[in-house]
C-alpha positions as CSV (number, residue, x, y, z in Angstrom):
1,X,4.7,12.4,-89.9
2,X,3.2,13.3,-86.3
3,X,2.0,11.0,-83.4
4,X,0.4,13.0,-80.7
5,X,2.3,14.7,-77.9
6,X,-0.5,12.8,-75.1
7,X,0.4,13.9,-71.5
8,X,3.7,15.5,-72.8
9,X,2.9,19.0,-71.5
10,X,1.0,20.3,-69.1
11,X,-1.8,22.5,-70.0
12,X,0.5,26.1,-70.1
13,X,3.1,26.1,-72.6
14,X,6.3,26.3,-70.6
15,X,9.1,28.6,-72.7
16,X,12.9,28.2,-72.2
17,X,15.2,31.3,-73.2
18,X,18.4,30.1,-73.9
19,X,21.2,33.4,-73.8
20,X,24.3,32.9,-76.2
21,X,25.2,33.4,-79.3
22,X,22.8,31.2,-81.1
23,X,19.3,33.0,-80.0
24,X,16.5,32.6,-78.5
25,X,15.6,28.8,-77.8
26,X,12.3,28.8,-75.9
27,X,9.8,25.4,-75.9
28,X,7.0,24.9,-77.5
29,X,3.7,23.6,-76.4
30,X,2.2,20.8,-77.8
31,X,0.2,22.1,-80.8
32,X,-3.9,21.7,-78.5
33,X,-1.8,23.4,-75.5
34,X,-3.4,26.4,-73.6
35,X,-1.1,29.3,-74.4
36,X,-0.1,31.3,-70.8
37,X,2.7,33.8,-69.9
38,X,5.4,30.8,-69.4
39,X,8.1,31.0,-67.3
40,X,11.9,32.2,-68.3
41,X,14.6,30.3,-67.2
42,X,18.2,32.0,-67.3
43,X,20.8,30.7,-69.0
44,X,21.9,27.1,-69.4
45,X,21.6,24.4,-71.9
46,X,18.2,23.7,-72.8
47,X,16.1,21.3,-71.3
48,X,13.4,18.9,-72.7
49,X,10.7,16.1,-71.8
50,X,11.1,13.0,-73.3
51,X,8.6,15.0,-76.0
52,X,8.7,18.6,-76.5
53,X,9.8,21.1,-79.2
54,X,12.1,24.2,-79.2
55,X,12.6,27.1,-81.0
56,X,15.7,28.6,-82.3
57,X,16.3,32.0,-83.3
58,X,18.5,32.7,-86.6
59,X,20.8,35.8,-87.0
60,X,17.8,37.3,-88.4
61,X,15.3,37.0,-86.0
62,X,13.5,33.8,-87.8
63,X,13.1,31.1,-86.0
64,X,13.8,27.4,-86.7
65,X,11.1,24.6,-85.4
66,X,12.3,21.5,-83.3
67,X,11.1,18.2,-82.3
68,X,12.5,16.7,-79.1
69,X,12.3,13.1,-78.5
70,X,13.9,10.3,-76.5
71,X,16.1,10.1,-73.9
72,X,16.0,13.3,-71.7
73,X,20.4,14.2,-71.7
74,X,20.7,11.6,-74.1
75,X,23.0,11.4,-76.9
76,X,22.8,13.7,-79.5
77,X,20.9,12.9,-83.0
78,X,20.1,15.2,-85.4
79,X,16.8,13.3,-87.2
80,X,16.6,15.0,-90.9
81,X,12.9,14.7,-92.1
82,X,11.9,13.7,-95.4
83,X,10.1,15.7,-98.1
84,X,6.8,16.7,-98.0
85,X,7.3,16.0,-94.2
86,X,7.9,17.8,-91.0
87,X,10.1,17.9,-87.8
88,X,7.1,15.2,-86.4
89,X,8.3,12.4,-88.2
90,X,11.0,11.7,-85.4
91,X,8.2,10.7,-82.9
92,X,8.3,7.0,-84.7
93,X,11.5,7.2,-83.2
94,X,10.8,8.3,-80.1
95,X,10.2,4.9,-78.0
96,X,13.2,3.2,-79.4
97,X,15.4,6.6,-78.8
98,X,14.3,6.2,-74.9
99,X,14.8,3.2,-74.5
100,X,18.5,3.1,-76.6
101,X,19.5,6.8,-74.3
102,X,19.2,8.7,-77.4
103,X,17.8,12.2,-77.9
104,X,16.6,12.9,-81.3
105,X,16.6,16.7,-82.3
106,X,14.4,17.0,-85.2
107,X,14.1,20.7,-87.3
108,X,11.7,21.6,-89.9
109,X,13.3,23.2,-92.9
110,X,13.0,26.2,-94.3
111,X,9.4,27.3,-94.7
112,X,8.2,23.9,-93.6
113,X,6.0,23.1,-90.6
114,X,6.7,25.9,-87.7
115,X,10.2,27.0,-89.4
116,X,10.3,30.7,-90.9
117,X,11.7,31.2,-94.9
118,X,15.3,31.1,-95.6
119,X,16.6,30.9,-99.5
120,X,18.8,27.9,-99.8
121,X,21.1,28.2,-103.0
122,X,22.0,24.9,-102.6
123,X,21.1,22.1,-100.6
124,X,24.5,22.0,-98.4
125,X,23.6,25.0,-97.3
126,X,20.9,24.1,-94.9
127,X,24.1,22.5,-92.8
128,X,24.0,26.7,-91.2
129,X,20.6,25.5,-89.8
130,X,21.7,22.4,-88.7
131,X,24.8,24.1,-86.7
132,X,22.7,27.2,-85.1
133,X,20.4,23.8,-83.7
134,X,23.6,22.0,-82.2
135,X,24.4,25.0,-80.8
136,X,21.3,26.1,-79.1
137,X,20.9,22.8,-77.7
138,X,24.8,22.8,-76.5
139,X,24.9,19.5,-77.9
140,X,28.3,17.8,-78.2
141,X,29.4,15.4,-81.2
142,X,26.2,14.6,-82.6
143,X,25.1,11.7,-85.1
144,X,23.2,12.8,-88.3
145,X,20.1,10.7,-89.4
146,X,18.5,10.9,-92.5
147,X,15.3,9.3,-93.9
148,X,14.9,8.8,-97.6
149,X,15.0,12.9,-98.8
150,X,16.3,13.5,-95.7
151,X,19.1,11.7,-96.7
152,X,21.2,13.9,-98.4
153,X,20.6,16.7,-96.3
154,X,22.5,14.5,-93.6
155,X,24.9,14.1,-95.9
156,X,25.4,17.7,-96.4
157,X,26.0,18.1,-92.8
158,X,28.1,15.0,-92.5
159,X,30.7,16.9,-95.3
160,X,30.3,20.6,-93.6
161,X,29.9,20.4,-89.9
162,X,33.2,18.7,-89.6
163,X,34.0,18.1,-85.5
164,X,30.1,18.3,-84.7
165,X,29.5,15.1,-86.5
166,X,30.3,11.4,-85.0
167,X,28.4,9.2,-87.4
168,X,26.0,9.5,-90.4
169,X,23.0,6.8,-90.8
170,X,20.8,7.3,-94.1
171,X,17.5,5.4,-94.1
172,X,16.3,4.8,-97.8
173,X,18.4,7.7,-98.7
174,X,17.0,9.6,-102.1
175,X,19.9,9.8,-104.2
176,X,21.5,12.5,-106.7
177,X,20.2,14.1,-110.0
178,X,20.8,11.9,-112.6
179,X,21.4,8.8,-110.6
180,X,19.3,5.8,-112.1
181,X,16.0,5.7,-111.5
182,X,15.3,2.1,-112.5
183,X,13.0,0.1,-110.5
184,X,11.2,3.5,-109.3
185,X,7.8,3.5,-109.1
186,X,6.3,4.7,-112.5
187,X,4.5,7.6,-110.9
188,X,7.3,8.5,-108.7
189,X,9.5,8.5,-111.7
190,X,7.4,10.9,-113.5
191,X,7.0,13.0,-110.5
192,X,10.6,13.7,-110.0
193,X,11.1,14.4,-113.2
194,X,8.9,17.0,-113.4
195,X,10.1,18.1,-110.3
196,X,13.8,19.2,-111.5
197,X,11.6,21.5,-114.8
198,X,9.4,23.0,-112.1
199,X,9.8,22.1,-109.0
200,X,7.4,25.4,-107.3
201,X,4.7,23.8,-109.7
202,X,5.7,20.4,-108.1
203,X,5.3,22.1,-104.6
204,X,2.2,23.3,-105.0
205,X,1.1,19.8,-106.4
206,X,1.8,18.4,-103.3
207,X,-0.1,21.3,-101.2
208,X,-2.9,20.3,-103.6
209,X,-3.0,16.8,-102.2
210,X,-2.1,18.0,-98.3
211,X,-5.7,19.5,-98.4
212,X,-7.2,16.4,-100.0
213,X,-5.4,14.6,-97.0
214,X,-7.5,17.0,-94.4
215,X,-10.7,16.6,-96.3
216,X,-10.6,12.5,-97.2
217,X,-8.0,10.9,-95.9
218,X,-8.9,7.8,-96.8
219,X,-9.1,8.9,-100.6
220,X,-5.8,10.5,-100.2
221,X,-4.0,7.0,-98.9
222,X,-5.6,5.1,-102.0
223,X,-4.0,7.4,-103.9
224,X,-0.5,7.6,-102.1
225,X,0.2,3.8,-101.8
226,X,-1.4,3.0,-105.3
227,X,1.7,2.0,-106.6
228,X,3.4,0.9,-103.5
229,X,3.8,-2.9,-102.6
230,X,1.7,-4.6,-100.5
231,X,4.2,-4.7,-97.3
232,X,4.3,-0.4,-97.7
233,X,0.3,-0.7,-97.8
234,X,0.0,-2.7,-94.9
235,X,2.8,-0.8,-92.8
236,X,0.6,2.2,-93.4
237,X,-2.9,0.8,-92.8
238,X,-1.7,0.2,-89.2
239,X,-2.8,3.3,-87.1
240,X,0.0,4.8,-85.4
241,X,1.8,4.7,-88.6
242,X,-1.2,5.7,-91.1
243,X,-2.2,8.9,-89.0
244,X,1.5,9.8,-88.6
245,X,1.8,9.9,-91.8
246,X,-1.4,12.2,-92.7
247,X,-0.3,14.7,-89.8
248,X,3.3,15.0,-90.9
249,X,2.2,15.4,-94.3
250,X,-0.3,18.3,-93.4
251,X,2.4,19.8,-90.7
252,X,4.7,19.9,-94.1
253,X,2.7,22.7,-95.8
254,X,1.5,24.6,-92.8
255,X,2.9,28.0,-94.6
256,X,2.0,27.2,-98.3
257,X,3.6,25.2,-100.6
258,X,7.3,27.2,-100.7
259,X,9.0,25.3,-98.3
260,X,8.5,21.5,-100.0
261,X,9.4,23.6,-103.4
262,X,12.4,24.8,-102.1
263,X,13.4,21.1,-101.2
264,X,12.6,19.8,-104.4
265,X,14.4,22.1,-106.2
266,X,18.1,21.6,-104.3
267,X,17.4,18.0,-104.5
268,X,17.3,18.3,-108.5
269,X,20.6,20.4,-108.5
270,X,23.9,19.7,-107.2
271,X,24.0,19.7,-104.0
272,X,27.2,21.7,-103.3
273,X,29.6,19.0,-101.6
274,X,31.0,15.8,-102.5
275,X,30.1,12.2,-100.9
276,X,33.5,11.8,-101.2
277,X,34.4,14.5,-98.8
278,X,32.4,12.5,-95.9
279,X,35.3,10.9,-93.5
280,X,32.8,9.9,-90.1
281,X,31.2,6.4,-89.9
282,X,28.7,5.8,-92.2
283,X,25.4,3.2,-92.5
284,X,23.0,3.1,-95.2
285,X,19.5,0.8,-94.7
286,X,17.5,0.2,-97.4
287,X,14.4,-2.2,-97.9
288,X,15.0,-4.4,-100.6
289,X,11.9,-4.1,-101.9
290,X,11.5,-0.3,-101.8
291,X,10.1,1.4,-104.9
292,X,9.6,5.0,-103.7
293,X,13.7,4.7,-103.6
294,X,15.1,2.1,-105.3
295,X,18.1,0.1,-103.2
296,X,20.5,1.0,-106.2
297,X,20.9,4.7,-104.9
298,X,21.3,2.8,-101.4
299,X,24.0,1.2,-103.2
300,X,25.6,4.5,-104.6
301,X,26.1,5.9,-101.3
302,X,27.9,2.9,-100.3
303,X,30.3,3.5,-103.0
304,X,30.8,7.3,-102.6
305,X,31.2,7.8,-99.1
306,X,34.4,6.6,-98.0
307,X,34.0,3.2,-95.8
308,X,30.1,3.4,-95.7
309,X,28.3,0.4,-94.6
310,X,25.1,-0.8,-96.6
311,X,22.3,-3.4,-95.2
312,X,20.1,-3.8,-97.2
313,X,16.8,-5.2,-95.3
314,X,15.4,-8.4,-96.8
315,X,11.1,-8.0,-97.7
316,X,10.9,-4.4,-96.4
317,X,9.8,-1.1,-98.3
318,X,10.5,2.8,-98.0
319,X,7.8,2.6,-95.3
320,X,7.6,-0.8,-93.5
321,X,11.3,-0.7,-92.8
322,X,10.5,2.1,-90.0
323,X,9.2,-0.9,-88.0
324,X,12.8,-1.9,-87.5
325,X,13.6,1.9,-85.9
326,X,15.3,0.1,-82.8
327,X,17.8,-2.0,-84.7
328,X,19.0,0.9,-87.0
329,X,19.4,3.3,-84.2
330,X,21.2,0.9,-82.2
331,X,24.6,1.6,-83.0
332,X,24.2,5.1,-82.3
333,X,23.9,4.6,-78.7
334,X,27.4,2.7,-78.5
């Protein structure tokens, strides 16, 4: 999801080099910027707007992709996007984050949005992303946030990352293989399904309907919230929320369909770590009438991770409960 970068950059992108052992990190200009020579800076932490992007070089000279937003030397949150979604989803966030002193760090995945390939065996290995990120930003403790399949991506870094981690919040988290999929939409049922048999086809499905996004959005919507109730449809017939959605969606397949494959196929395997193994403060929101994520794999969370807090938000869905972004990122700011 994407809301546009107005008056966040002037018209030369401005690049930061960041010397040490994680890479390069230089900014990124907004995505209608006028590309000039930019200006190095020697080394330091980096430094952001209240909107901006970096990028951060791997071992192997590929970069990862990452949204800024919030607080400018804020406290650190690493924002885990969902699937079939980019690093641009954490602008939603973005006025609450300022306004709580939070900066939101947001990277796309592998092959997703402006983030080069990297194979992922399993999904807890993404967590080596995740750390070369905290590093290059010389963040401290940071707290993990992860929106419904972003979810157990936090997770994953919650269980690896040890020290670097000071609290995990899940937002309609997307739960296991084989967890119950009972009160699941019937079409997102079916497509998750067929996702864990074939999950490139079921990347390249989604690319399909990416380009019918471009070229009718308004078709494309119909479609997408079909089967969603009527306080998802109405969240996402409001315009900041409806053209965040189509952008982010777009943004997601930028390089093809591989990336958003490669997501749905660790998501349908084990995910190489246990809930269990989670000891930082946990909080799980969920609408209680999602049907994209039903609040029973809300539910399992609460049980597997060790002390994990669950509201559970009366009337809302996967999508209208971003509307209360301010009191779920709250507590992060304590």
């Amino acid at each position: 999801m994407y809301i546009t970068f107005r008056d966040c950059w002037p018209g030369v992108a401005r690049r930061l080099l960041l010397c040490g052992s994680a890479g390069c990190v230089r900014m990124l200009p907004r995505p209608d910027a006028v590309r000039g020579p930019g200006r190095q800076v020697g080394c330091g932490p980096a430094r952001t707007r209240d909107h901006g992007g970096m990028e951060v070089s791997r071992g192997d000279g590929s970069a990862i992709a990452v949204e800024v937003v919030g607080a400018q030397g804020g406290r650190p949150v690493l924002f885990c996007h969902g699937l079939a979604d980019s690093r641009l989803s954490a602008q939603l966030f973005g006025p609450a984050a300022r306004e709580l002193g939070l900066r939101l760090m947001a990277p796309d995945r592998p092959g997703i949005g402006r983030t080069g390939p990297r194979g992922l065996r399993r999904l807890a290995d993404w967590a080596d992303d995740a750390a070369l990120v905290l590093d290059a930003a010389a963040a401290g403790p940071a707290a993990l946030l992860g929106i419904s399949a972003g979810g157990p991506f936090a997770a994953a870094c919650a269980a690896r990352l040890g020290g670097r981690v000071r609290s995990l919040t899940l937002i309609a988290p997307l739960g296991a293989p084989g967890w119950p999929a009972r009160g699941m939409a019937p079409g997102q049922r079916l497509a998750l399904q067929a996702a864990r048999r074939a999950p490139a086809f079921g990347g390249w499905f989604l690319s399909r309907l990416a380009v019918l996004a471009r070229r009718s959005p308004r078709l494309f919507l119909r479609l997408a919230t079909s089967e969603l109730p009527g306080i998802d449809r109405r969240a996402l017939a409001q315009p900041g929320l409806r053209e965040a959605f189509l952008a982010g969606y777009g943004e997601a397949f930028r390089q093809g369909s591989r990336g958003v494959a490669q997501d749905l196929r660790v998501l349908m395997r084990p995910w190489g770590f246990e809930l269990g193994s989670i000891t930082v403060p946990a909080s799980i929101h969920h609408g209680d009438a999602d049907i994209t994520v039903p609040p029973r794999h809300a539910r399992l969370f609460a049980a597997a991770i060790p002390g994990a807090q669950l509201q559970l938000h009366p009337g809302h869905g996967h999508f209208s409960i971003l509307g209360a972004a301010r009191q779920m990122l709250a507590p992060l700011a304590a």
